[in-house]
C-alpha positions in Angstrom: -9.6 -25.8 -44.2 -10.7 -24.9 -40.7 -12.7 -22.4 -41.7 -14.3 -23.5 -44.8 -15.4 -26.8 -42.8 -17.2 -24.3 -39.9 -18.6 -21.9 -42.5 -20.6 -24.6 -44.2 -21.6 -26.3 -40.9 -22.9 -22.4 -39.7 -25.0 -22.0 -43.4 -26.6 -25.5 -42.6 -27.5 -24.6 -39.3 -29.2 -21.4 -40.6 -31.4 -23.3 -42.8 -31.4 -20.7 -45.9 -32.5 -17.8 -43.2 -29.4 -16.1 -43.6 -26.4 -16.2 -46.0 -22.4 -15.6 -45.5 -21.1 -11.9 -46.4 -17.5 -11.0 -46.6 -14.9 -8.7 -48.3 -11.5 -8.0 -48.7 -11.5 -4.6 -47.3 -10.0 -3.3 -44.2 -11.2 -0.3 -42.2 -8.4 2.2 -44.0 -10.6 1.4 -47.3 -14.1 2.6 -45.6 -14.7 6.2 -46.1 -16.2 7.7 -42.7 -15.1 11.0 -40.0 -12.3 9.5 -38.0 -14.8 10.0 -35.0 -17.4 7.7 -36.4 -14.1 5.2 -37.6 -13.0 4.7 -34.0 -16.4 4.2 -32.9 -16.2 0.7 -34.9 -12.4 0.5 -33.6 -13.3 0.2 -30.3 -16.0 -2.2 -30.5 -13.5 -4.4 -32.2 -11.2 -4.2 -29.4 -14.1 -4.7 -26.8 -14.5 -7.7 -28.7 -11.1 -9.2 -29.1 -10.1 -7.9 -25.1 -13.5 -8.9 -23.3 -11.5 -12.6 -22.1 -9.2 -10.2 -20.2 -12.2 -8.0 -18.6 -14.4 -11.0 -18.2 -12.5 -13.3 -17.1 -8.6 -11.8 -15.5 -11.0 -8.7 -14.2 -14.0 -10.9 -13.0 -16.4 -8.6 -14.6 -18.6 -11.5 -16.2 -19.8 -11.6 -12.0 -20.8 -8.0 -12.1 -23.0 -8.5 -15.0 -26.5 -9.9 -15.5 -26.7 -9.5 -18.8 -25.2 -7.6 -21.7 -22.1 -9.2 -22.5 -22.5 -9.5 -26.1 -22.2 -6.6 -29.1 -25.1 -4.6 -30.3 -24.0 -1.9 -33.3 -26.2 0.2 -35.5 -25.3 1.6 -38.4 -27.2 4.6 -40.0 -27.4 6.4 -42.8 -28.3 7.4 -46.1 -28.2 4.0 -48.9 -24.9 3.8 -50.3 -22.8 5.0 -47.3 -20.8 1.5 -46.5 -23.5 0.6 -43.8 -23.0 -3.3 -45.1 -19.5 -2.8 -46.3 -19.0 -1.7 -42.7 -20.3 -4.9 -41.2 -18.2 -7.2 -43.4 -14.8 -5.1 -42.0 -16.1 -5.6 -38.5 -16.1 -9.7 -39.4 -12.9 -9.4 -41.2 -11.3 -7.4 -38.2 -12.2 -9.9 -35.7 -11.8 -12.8 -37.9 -15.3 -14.4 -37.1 -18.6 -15.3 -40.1 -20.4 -12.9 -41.1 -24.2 -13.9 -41.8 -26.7 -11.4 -42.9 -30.8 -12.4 -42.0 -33.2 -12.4 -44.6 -36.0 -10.3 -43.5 -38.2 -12.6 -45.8 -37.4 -15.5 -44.3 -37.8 -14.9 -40.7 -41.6 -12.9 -41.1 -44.5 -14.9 -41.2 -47.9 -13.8 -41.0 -48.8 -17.1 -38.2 -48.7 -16.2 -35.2 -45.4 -18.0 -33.5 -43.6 -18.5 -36.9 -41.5 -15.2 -36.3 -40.6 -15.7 -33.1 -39.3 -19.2 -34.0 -37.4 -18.5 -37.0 -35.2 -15.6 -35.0 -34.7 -17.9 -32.0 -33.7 -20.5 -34.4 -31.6 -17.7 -35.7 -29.9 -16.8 -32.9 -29.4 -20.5 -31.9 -27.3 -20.7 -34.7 -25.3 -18.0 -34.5 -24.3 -19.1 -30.5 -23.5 -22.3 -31.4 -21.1 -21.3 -34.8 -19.6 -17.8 -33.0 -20.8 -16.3 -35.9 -21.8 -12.3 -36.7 -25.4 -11.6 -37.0 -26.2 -8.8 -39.7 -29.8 -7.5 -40.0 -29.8 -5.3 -43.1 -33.0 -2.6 -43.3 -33.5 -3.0 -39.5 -36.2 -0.8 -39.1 -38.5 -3.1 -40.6 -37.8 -6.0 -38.0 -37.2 -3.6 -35.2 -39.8 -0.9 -35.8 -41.8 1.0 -33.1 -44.5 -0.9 -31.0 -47.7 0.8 -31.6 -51.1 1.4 -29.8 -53.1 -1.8 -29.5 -56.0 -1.5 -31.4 -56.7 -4.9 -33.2 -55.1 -8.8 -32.9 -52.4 -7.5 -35.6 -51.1 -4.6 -33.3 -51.1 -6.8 -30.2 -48.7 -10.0 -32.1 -46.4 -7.4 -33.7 -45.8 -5.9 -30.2 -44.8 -9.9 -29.1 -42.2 -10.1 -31.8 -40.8 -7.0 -30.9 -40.5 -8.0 -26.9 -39.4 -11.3 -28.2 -36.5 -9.5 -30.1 -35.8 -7.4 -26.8 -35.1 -10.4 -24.6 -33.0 -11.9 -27.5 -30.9 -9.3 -27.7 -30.2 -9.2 -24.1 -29.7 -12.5 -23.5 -27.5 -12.9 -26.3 -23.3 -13.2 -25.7 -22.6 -12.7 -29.4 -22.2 -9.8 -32.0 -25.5 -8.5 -33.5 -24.8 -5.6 -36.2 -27.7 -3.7 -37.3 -28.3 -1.4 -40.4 -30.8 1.2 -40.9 -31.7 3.9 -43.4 -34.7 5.1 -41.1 -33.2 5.0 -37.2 -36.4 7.4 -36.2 -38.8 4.4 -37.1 -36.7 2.1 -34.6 -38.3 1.2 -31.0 -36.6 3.6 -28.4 -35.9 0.3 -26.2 -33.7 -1.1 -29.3 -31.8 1.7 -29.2 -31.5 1.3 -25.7 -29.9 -1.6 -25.7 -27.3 -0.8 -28.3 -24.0 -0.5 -27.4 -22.9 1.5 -30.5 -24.7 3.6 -32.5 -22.7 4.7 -35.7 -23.7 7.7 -38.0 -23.1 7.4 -41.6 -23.2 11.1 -43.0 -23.0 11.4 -46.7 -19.8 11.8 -47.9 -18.6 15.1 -48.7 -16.6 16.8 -52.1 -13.0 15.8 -50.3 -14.4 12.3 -49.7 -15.8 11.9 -52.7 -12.7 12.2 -54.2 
């Protein structure tokens, strides 16, 4: 009851910018390379330890920022990219809310901005899971400024940078086209997970 009574306070909080996801799969039902499989193992148990590391080991004082979760998952379509994320939420028993990319743009100038830091807002105040499906369209490479449009697009995407960073919560990420994401997103990912497509054994 709990639950159901904080997952309907998070959706009103997200104003119809971003909707729940879950599943009843566990990480044994996810078909991925061991390799890539503990990469999203750890991150879990960064997750679920960081009390002890932050607080018993005093690390929180070493840190200026960067004490939140930033994964990317990429791949080909139809890899578990999203089936992924909804594991991760299951695994650490926390909401799962994926953004919707037409929401959040807006061709005025501001709007963008607004919407993800109402976004993110949210999400601190509800401990929930951020998901941004197709992330290459939201976190795509600034470019050479040559008109008004070049020069706002490379705001939102500083704007999403200091988000980010500033942010103490889980932000999962999938992308079919990682070579169209800024270099300084990547940067500041903790975990970058590859899904290859599966092969005949896999398959099967």
């Amino acid at each position: 009851l709990l639950d159901e009574v904080c997952s309907r306070t998070a959706e009103n909080a997200f104003s119809g910018k971003a909707s729940l996801i879950s599943s009843r799969f566990t990480l044994d039902d996810l078909i991925l390379p061991e390799e890539e499989k503990q990469q999203i193992r750890e991150a879990c148990a960064r997750i679920k330890y960081r009390h002890i590391v932050f607080d018993r080991w005093n690390f929180e004082s070493r840190l200026a920022y960067g004490k939140g979760l930033t994964m990317l998952f990429a791949g080909p379509p139809g890899t578990g990219k999203t089936m992924a994320a909804t594991i991760v939420a299951r695994e650490l028993g926390l909401p799962a809310y994926r953004v919707d990319i037409s929401q959040v743009m807006s061709k005025y100038i501001g709007e963008t901005e607004k919407s993800l830091g109402e976004i993110f807002d949210a999400a601190e105040k509800c401990g929930a899971i951020l998901f941004f499906d197709e992330t290459d369209a939201l976190f795509g490479k600034r470019s050479e400024i040559k008109d008004s449009h070049d020069k706002y697009a490379n705001v939102e995407t500083s704007f999403l940078l200091q988000r980010l960073e500033s942010f103490d919560g889980i932000v999962l990420m999938a992308t079919n086209l990682i070579q169209n994401i800024d270099e300084a997103f990547i940067r500041r990912i903790s975990c970058v997970v590859n899904f290859p497509l599966p092969d005949a054994a896999q398959r099967l």
